[in-house]
Backbone atoms as SQL, in Angstrom:
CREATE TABLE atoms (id INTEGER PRIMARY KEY, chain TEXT, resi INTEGER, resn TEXT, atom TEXT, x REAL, y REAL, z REAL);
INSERT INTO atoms VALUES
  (1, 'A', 1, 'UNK', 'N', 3.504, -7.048, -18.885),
  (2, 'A', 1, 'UNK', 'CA', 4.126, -6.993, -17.571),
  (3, 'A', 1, 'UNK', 'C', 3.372, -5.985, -16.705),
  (4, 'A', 2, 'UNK', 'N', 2.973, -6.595, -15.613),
  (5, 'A', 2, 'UNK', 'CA', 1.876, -5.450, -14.673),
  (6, 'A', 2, 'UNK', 'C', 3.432, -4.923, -13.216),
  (7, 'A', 3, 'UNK', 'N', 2.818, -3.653, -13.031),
  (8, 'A', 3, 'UNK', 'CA', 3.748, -2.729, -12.532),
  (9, 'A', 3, 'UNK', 'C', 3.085, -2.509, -11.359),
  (10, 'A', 4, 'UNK', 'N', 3.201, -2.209, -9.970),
  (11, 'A', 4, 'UNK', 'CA', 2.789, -1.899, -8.992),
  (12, 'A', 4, 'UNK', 'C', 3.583, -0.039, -8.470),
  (13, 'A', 5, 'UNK', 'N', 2.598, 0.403, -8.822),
  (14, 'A', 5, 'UNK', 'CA', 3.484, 2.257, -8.821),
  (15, 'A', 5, 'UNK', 'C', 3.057, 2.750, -7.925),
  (16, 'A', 6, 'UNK', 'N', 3.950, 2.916, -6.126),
  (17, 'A', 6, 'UNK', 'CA', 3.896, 3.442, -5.073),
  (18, 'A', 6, 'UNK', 'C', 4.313, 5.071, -5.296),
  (19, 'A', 7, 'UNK', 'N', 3.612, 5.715, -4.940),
  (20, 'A', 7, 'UNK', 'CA', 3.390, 7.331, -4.870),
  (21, 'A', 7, 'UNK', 'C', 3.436, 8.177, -3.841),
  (22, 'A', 8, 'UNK', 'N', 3.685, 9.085, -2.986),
  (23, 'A', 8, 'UNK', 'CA', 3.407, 10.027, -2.208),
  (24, 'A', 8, 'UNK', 'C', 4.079, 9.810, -0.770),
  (25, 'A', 9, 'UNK', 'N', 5.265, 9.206, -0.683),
  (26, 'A', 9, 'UNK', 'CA', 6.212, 8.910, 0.568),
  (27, 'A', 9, 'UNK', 'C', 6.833, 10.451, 0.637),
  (28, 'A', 10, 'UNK', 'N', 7.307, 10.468, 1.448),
  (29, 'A', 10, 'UNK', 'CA', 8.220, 11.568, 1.771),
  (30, 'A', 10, 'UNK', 'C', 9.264, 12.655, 3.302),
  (31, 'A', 11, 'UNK', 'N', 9.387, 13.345, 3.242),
  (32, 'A', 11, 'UNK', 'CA', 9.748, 13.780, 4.692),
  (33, 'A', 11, 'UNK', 'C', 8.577, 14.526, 5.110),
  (34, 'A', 12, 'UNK', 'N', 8.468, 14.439, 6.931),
  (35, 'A', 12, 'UNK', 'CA', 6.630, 15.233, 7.249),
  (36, 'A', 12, 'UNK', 'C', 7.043, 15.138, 8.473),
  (37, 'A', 13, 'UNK', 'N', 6.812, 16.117, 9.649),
  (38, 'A', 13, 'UNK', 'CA', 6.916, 16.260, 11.141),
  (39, 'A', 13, 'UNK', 'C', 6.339, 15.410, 11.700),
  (40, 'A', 14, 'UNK', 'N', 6.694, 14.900, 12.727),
  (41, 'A', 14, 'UNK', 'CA', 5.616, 14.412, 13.787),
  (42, 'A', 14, 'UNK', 'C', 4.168, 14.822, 13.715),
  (43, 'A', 15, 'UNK', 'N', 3.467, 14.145, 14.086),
  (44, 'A', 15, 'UNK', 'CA', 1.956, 14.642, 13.735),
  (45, 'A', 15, 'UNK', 'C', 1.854, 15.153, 12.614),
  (46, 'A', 16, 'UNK', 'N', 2.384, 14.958, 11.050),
  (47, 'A', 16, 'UNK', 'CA', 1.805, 15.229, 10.219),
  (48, 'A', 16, 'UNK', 'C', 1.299, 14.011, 9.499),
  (49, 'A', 17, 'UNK', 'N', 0.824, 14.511, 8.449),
  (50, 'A', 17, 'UNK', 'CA', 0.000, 13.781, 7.542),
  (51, 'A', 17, 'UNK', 'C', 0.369, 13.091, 5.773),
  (52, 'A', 18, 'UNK', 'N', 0.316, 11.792, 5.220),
  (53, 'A', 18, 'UNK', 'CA', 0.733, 11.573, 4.022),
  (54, 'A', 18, 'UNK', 'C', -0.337, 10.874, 3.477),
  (55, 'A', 19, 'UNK', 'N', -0.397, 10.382, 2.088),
  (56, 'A', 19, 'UNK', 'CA', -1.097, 10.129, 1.497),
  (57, 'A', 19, 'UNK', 'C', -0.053, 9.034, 0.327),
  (58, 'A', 20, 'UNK', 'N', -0.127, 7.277, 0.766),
  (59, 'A', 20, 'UNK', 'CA', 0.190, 7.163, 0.049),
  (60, 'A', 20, 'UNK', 'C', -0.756, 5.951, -1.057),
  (61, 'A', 21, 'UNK', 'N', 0.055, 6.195, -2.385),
  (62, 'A', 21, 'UNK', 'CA', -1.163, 5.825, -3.419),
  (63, 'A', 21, 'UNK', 'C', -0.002, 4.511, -4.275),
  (64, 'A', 22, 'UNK', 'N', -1.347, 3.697, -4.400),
  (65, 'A', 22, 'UNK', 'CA', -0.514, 2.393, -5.316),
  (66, 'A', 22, 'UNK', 'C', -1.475, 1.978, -6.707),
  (67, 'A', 23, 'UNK', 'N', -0.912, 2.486, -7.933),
  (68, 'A', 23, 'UNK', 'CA', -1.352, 2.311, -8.865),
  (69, 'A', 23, 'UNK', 'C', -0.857, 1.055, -9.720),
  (70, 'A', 24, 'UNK', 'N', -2.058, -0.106, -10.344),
  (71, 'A', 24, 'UNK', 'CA', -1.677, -0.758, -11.051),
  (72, 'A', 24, 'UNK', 'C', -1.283, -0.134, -12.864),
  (73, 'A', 25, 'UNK', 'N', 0.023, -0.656, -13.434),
  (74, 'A', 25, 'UNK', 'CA', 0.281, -0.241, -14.756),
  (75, 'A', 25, 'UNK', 'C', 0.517, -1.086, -15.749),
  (76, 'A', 26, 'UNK', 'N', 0.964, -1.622, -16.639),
  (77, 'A', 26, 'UNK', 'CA', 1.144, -1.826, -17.991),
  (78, 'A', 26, 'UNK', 'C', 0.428, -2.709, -18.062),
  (79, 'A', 27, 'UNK', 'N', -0.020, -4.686, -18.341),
  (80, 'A', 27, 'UNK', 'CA', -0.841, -5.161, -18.735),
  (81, 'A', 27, 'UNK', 'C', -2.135, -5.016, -17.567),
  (82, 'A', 28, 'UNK', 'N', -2.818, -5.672, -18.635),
  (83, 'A', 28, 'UNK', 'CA', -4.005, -6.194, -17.289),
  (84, 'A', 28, 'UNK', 'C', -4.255, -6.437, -16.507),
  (85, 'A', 29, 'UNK', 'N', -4.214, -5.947, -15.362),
  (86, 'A', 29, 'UNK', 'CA', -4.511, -6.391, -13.934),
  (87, 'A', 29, 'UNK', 'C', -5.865, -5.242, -12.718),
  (88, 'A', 30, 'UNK', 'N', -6.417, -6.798, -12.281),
  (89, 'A', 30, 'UNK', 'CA', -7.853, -6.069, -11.607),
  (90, 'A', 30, 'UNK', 'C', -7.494, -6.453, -10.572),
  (91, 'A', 31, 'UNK', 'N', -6.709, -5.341, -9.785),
  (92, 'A', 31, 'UNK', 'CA', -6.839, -5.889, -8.242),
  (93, 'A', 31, 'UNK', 'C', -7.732, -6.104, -7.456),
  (94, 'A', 32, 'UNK', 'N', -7.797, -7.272, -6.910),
  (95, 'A', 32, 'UNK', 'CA', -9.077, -7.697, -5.714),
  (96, 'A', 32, 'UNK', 'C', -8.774, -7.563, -4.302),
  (97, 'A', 33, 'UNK', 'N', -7.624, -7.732, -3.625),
  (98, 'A', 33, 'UNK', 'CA', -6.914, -7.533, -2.600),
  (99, 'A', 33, 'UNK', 'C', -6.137, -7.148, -2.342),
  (100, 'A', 34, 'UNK', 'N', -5.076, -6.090, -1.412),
  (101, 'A', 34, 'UNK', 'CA', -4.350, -5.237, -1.477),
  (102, 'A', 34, 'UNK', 'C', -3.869, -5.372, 0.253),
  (103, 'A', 35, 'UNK', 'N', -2.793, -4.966, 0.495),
  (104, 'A', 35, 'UNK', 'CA', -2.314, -4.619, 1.437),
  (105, 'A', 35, 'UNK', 'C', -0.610, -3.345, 1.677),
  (106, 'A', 36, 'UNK', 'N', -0.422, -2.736, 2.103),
  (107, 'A', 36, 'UNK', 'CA', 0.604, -2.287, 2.313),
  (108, 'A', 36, 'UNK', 'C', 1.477, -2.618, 3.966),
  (109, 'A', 37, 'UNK', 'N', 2.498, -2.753, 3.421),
  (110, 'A', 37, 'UNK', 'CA', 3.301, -2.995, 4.287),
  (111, 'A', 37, 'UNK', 'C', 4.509, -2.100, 4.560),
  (112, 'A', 38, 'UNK', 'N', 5.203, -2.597, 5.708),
  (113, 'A', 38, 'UNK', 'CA', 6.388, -1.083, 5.989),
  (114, 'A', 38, 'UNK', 'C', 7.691, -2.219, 6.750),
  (115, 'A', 39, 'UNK', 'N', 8.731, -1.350, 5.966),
  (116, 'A', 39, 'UNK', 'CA', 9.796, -1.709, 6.953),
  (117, 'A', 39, 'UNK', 'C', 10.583, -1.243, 7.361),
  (118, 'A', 40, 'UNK', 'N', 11.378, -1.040, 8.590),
  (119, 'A', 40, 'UNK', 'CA', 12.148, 0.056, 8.746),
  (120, 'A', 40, 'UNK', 'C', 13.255, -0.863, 8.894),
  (121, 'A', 41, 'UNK', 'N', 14.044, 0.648, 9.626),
  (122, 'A', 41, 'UNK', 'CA', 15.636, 0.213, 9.442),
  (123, 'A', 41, 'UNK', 'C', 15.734, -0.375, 10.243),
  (124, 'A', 42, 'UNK', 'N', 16.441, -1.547, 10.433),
  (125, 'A', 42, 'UNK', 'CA', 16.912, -3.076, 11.067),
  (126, 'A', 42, 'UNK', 'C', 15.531, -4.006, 11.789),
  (127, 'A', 43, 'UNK', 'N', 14.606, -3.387, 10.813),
  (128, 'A', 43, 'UNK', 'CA', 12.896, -4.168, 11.292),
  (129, 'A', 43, 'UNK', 'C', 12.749, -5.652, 10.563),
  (130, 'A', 44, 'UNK', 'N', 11.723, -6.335, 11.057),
  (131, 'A', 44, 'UNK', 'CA', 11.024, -7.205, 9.467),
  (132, 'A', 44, 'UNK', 'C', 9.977, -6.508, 8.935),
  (133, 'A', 45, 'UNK', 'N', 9.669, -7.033, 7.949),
  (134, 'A', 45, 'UNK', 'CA', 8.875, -6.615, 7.162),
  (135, 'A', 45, 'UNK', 'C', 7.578, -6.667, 7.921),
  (136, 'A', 46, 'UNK', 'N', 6.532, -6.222, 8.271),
  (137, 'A', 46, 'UNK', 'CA', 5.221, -6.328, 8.725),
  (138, 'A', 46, 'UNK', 'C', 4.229, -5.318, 8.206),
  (139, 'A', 47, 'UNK', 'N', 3.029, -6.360, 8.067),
  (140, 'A', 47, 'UNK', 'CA', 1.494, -5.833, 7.240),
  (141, 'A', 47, 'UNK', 'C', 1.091, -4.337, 8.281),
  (142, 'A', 48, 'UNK', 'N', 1.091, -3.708, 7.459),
  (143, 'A', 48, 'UNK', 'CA', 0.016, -2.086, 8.431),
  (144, 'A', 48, 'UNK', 'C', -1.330, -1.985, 8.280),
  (145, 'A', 49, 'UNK', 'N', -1.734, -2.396, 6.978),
  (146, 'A', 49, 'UNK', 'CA', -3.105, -2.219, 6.533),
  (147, 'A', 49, 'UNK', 'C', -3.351, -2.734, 5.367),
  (148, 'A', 50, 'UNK', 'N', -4.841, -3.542, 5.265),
  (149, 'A', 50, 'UNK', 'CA', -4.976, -4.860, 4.426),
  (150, 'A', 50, 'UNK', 'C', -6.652, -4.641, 3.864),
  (151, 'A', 51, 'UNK', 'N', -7.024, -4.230, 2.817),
  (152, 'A', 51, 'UNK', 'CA', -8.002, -4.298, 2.140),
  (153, 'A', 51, 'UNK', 'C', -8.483, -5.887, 1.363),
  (154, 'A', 52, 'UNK', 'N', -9.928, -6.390, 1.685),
  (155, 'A', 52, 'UNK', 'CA', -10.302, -7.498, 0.748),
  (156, 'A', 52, 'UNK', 'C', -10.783, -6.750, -0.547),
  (157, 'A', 53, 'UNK', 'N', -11.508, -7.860, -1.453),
  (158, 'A', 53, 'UNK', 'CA', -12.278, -7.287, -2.693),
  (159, 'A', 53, 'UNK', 'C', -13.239, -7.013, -2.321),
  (160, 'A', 54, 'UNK', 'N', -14.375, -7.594, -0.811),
  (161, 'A', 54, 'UNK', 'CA', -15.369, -6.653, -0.612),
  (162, 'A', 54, 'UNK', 'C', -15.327, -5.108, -0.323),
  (163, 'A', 55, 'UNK', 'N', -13.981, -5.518, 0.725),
  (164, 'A', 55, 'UNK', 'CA', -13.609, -3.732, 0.912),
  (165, 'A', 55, 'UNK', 'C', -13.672, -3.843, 2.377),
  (166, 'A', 56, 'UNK', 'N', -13.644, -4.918, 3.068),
  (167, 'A', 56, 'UNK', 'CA', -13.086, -4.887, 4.365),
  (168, 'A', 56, 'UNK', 'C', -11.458, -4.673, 4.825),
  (169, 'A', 57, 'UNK', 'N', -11.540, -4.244, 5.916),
  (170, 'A', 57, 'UNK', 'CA', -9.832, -3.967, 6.137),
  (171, 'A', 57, 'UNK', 'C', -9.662, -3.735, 7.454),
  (172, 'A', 58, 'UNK', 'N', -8.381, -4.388, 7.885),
  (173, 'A', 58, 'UNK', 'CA', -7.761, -4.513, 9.070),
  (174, 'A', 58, 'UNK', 'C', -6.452, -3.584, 9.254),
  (175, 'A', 59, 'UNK', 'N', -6.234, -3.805, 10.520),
  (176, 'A', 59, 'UNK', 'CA', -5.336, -2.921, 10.199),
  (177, 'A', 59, 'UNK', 'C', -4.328, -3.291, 11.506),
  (178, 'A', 60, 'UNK', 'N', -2.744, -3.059, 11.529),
  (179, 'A', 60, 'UNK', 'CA', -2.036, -3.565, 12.704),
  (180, 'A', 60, 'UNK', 'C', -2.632, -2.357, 13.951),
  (181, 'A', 61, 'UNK', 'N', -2.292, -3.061, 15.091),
  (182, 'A', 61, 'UNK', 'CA', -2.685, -1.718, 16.516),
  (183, 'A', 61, 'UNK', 'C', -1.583, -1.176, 16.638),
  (184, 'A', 62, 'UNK', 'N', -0.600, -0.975, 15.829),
  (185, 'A', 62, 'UNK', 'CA', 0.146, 0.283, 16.055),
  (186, 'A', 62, 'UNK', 'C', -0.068, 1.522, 14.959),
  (187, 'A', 63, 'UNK', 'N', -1.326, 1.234, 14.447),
  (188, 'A', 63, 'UNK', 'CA', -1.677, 2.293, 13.456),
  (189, 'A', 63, 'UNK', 'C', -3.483, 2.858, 13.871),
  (190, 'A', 64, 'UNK', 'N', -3.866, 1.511, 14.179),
  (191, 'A', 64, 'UNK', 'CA', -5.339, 1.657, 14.185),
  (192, 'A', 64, 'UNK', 'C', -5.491, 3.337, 14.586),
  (193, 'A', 65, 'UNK', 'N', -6.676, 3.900, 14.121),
  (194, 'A', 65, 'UNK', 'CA', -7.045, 5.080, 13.899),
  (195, 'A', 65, 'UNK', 'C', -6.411, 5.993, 13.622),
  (196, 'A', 66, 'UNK', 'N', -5.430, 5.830, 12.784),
  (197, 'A', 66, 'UNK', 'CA', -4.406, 6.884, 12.495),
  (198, 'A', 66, 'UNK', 'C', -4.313, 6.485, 10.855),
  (199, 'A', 67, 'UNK', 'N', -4.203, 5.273, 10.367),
  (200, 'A', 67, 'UNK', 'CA', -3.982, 4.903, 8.996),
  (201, 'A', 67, 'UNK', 'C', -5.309, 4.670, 8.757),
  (202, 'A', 68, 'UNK', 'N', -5.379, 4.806, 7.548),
  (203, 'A', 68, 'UNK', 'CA', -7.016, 4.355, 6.352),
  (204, 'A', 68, 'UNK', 'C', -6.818, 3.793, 5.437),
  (205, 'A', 69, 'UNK', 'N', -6.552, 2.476, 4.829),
  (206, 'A', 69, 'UNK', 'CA', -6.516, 2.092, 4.121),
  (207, 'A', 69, 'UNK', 'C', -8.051, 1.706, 2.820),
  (208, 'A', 70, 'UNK', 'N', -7.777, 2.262, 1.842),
  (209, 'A', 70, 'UNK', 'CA', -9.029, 2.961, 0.788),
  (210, 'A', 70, 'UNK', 'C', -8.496, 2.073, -0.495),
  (211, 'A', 71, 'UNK', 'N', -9.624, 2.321, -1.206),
  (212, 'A', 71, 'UNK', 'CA', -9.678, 1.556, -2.710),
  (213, 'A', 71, 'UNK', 'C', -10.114, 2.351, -3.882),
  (214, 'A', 72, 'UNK', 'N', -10.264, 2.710, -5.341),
  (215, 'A', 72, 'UNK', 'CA', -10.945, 3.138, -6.412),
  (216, 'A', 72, 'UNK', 'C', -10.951, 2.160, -7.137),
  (217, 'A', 73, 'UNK', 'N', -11.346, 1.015, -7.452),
  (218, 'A', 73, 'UNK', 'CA', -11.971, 0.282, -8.430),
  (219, 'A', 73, 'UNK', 'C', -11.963, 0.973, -9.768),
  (220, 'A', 74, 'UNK', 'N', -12.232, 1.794, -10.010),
  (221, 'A', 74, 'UNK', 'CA', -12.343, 2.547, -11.082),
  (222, 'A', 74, 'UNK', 'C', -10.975, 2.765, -11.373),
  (223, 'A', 75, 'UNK', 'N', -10.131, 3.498, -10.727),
  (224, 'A', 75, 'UNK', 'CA', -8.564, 3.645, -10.989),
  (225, 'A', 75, 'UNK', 'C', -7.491, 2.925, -10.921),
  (226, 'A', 76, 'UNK', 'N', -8.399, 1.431, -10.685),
  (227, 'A', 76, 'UNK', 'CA', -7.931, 0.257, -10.061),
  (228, 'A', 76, 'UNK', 'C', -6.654, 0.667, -9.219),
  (229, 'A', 77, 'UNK', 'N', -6.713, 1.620, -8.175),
  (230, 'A', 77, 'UNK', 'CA', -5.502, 2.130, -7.395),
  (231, 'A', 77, 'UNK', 'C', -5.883, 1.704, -5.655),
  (232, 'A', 78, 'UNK', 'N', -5.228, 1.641, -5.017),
  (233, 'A', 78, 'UNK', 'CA', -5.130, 1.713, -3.573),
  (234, 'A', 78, 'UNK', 'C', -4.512, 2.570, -2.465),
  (235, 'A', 79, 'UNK', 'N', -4.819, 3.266, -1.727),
  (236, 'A', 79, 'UNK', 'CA', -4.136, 4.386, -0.897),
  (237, 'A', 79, 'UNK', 'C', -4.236, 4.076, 0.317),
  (238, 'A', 80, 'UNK', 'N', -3.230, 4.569, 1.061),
  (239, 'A', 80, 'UNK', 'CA', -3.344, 4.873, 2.401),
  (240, 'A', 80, 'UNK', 'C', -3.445, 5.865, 3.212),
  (241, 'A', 81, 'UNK', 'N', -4.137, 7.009, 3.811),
  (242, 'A', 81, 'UNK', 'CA', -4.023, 7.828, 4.651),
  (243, 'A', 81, 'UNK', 'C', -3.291, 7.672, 5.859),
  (244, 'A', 82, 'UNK', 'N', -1.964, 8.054, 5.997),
  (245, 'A', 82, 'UNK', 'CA', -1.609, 8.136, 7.600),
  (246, 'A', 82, 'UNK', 'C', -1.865, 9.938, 8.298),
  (247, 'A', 83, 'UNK', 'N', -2.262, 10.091, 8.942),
  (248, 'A', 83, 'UNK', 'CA', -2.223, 10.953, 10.196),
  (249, 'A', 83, 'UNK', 'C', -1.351, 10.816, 11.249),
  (250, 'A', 84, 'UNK', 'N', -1.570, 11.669, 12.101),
  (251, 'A', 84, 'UNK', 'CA', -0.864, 11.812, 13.321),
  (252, 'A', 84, 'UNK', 'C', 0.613, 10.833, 13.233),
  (253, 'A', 85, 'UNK', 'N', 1.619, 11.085, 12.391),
  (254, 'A', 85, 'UNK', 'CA', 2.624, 10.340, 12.270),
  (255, 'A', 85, 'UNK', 'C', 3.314, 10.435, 13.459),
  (256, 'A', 86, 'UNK', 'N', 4.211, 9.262, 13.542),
  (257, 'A', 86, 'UNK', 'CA', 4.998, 8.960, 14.914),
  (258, 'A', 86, 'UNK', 'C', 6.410, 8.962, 14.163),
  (259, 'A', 87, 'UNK', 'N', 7.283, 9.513, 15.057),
  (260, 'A', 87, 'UNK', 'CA', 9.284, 9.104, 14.244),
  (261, 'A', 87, 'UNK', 'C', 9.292, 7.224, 14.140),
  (262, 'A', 88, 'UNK', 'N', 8.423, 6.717, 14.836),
  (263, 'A', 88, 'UNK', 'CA', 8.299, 4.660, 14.527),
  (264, 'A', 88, 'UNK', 'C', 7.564, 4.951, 13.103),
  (265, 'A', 89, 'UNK', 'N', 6.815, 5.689, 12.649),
  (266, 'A', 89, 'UNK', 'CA', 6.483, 5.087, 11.581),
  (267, 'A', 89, 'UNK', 'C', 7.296, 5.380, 10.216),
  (268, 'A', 90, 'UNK', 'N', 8.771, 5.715, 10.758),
  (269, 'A', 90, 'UNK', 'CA', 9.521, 5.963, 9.824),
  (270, 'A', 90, 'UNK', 'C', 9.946, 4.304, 8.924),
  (271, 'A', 91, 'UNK', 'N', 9.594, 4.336, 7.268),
  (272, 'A', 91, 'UNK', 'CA', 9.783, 2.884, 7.304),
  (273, 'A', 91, 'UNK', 'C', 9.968, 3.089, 5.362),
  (274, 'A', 92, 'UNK', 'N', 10.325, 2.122, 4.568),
  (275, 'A', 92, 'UNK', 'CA', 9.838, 2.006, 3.613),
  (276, 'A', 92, 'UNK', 'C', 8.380, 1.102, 3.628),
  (277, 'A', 93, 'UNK', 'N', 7.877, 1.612, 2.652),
  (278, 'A', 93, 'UNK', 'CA', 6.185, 1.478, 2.348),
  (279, 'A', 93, 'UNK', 'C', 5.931, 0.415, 1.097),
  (280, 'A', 94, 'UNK', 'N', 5.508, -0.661, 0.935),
  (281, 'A', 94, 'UNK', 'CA', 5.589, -1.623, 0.089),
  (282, 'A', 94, 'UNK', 'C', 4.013, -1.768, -0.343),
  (283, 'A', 95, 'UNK', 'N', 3.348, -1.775, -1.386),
  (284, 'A', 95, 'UNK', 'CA', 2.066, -2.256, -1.701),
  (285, 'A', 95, 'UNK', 'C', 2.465, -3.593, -2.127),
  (286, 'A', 96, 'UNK', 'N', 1.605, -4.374, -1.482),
  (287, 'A', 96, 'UNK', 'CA', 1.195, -6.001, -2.325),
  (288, 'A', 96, 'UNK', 'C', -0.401, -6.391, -2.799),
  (289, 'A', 97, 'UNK', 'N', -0.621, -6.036, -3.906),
  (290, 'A', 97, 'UNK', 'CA', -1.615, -6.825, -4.822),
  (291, 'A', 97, 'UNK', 'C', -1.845, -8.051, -4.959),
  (292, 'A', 98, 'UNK', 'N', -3.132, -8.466, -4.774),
  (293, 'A', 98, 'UNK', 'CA', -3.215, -9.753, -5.245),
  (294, 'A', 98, 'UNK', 'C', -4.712, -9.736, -6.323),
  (295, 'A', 99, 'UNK', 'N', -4.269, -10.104, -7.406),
  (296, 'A', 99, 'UNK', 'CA', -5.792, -9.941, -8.904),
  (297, 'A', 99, 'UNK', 'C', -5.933, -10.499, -9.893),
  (298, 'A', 100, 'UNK', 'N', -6.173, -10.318, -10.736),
  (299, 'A', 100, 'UNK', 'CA', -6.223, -11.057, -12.159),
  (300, 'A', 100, 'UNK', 'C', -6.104, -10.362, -13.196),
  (301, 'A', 101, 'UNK', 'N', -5.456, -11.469, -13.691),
  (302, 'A', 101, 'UNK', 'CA', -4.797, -10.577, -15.666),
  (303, 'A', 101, 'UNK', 'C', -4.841, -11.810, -16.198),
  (304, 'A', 102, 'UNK', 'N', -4.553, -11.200, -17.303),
  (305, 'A', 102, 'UNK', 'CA', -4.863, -12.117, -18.575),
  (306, 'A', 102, 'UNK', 'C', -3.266, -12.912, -19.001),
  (307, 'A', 103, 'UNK', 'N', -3.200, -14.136, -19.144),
  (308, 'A', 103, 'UNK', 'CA', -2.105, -14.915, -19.507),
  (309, 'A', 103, 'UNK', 'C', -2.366, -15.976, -20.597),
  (310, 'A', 104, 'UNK', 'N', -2.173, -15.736, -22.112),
  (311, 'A', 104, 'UNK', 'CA', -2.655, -16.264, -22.915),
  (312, 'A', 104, 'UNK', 'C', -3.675, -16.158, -23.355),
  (313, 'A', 105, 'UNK', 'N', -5.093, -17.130, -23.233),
  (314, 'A', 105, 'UNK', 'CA', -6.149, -17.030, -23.412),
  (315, 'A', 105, 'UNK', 'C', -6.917, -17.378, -21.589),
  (316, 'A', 106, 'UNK', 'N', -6.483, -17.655, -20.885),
  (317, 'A', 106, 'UNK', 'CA', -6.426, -17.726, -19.586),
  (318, 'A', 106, 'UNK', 'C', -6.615, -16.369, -18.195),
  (319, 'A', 107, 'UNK', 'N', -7.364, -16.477, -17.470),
  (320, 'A', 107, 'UNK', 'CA', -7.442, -15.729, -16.650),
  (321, 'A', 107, 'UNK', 'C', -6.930, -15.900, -15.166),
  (322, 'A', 108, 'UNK', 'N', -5.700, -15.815, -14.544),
  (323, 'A', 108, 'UNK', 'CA', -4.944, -16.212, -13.827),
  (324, 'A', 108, 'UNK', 'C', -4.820, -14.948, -12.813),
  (325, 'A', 109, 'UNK', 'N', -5.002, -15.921, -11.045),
  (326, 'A', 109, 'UNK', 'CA', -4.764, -14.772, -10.029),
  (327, 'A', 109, 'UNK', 'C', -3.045, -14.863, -9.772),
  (328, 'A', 110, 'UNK', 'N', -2.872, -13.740, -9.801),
  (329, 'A', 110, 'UNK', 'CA', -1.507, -13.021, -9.552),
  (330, 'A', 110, 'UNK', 'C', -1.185, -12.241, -8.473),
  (331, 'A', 111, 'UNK', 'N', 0.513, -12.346, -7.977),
  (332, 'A', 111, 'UNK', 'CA', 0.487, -10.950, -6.674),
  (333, 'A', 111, 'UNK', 'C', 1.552, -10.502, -7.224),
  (334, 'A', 112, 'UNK', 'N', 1.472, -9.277, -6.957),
  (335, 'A', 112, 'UNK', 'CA', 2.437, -8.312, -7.122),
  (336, 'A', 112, 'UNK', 'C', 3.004, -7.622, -6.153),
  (337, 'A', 113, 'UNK', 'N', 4.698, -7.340, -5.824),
  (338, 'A', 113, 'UNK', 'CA', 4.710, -5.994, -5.007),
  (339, 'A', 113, 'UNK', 'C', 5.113, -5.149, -5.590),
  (340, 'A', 114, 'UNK', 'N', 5.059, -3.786, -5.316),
  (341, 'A', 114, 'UNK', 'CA', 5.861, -2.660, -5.680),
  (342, 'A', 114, 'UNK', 'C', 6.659, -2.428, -5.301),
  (343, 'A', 115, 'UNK', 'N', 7.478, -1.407, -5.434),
  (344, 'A', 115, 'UNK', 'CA', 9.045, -1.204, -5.533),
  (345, 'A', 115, 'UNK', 'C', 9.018, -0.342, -4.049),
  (346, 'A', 116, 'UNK', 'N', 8.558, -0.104, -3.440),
  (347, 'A', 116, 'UNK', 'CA', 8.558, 0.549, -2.664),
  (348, 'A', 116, 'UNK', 'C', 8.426, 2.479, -2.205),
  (349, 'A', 117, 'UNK', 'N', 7.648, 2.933, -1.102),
  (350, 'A', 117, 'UNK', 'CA', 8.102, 4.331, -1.176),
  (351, 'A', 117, 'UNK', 'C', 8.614, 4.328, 0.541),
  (352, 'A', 118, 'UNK', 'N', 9.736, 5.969, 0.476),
  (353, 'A', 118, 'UNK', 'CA', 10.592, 5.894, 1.543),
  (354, 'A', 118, 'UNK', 'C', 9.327, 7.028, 2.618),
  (355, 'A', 119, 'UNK', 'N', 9.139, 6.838, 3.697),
  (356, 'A', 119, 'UNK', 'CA', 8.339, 7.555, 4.441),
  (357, 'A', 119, 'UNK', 'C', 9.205, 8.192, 5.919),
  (358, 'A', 120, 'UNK', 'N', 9.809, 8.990, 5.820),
  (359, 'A', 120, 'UNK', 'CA', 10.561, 9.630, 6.897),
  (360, 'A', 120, 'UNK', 'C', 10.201, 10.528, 8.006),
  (361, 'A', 121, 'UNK', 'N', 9.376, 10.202, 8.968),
  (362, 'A', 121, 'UNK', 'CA', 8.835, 11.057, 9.770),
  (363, 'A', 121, 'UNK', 'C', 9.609, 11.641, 10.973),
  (364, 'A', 122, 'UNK', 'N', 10.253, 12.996, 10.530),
  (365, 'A', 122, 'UNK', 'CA', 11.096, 13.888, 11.935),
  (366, 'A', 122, 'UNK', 'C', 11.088, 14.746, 11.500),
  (367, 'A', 123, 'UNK', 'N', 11.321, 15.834, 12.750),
  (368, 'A', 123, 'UNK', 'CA', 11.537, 17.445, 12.934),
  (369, 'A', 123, 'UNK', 'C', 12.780, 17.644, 12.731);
């Protein structure tokens, strides 16, 4: 069973700064594509920032130059840098994976989300 483990949400002032991190866990899984998403209270759900397997990434314009969405291949993990936080970007934080693991003798692409982290930005 592969686990999607969101990390580093929390409370932070206006204009501060977080770091959040999405680690793949228990079976096999090589993430190739990644995105995090946010939702707040009485919002829909919408994409913030979207990594491919080359390592291109987009990002919504209510973040552009403020969020970074990053990769380690090696830690097979995914992060986001936000800066200059706004009280709007108060939201829960969702990673969605999309990769491959092993199913049987079979190599099958899979998505995953994580459970979410809570990101509360006020003074």
């Amino acid at each position: 069973q592969v686990q999607l483990v969101e990390s580093g949400g929390g409370l932070v002032q206006p204009g501060g700064s977080l770091r959040l991190s999405c680690a793949a866990s228990g079976s096999i899984f090589v993430i190739k594509a990644a995105g995090w998403y946010r939702q707040g209270p009485g919002k829909q759900r919408e994409l913030v920032a979207a990594i491919t397997s080359g390592g291109s990434t987009n990002y919504a314009d209510s973040v552009k130059g403020r969020f970074t969405i990053s990769r380690d291949n090696a830690k097979n993990t995914v992060y986001l840098q936000m800066n200059s936080l706004k009280p709007e970007d108060t939201a829960v934080y969702l990673c969605n994976a999309e990769g491959l693991t092993v199913a049987g003798t079979d190599i099958v692409e899979v998505t995953y989300w994580g459970q979410g982290t809570q990101v509360t930005v006020s003074s």
